[in-house]
C-alpha positions as CSV (number, residue, x, y, z in Angstrom):
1,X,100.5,116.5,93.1
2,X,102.5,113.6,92.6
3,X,105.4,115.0,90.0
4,X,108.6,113.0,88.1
5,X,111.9,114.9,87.3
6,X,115.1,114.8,85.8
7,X,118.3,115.2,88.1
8,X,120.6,113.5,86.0
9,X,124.0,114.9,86.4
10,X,125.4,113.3,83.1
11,X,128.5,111.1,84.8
12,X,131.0,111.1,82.1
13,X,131.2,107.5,82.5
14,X,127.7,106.5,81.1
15,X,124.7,105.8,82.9
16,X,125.1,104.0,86.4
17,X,121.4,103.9,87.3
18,X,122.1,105.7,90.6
19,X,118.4,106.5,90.5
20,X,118.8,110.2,89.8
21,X,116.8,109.8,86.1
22,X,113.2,109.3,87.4
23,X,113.1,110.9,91.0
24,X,109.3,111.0,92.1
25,X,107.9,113.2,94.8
26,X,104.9,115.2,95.6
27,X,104.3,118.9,95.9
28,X,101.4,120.4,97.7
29,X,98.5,121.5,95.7
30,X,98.2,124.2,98.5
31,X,97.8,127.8,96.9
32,X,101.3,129.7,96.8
33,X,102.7,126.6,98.6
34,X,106.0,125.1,97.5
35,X,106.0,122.6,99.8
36,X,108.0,119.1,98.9
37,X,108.6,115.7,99.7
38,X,111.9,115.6,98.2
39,X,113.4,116.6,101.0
40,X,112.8,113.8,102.8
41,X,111.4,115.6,105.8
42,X,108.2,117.3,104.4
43,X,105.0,115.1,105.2
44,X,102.0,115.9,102.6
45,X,98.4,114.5,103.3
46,X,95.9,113.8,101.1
47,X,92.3,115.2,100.8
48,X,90.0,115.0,97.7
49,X,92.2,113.3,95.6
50,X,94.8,116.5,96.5
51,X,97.9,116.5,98.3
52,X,98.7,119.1,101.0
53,X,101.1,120.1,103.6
54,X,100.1,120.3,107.3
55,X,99.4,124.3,107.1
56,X,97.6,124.0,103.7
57,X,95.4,121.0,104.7
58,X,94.1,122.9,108.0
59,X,93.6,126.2,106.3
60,X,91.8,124.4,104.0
61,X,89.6,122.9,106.4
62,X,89.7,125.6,109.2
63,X,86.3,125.7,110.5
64,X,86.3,121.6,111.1
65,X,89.8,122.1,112.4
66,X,88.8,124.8,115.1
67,X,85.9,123.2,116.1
68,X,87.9,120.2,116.9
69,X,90.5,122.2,119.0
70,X,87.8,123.7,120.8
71,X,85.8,120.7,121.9
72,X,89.3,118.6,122.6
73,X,91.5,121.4,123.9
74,X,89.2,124.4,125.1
75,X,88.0,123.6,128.7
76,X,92.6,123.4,129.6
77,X,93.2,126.3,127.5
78,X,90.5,128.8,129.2
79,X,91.7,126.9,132.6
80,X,94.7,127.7,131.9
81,X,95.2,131.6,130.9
82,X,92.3,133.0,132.6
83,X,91.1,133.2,136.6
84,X,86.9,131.8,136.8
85,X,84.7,134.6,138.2
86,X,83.3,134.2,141.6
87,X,81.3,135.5,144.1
């Protein structure tokens, strides 16, 4: 969710406009997710008109996401940790 807040830090001075007033960012709509762009770092994609986090946009579409994985990445992976049977 897009959100707008306050960090003002009242500079005795007055106001200097150093962008602090109206700081706006987006928070994850994922459930028990405090995920944030504010830090500059944090990526959020959107889906439905929502706004998610990496983890909380896959949970949310799991079954799309392991299918995916499965078709793209399964044939290396099963090649990979386990010896074919043969005769």
């Amino acid at each position: 969710m897009r959100r707008t807040d306050d960090y003002c830090v009242g500079c005795p001075q007055g106001c200097i406009h150093c962008g602090r007033k109206h700081v706006t960012h987006y928070v994850c709509d994922g459930e028990n997710c405090d995920a944030d762009t504010i830090d500059g770092v944090t990526k959020l994609y959107e889906d439905e008109g929502k706004q998610y986090c990496l983890m909380c946009i896959i949970k949310n579409n799991l079954n799309e996401f392991i299918g995916d994985m499965i078709t793209d990445h399964g044939y290396k992976w099963v090649t990979d940790n386990f010896c074919e049977v043969t005769e």
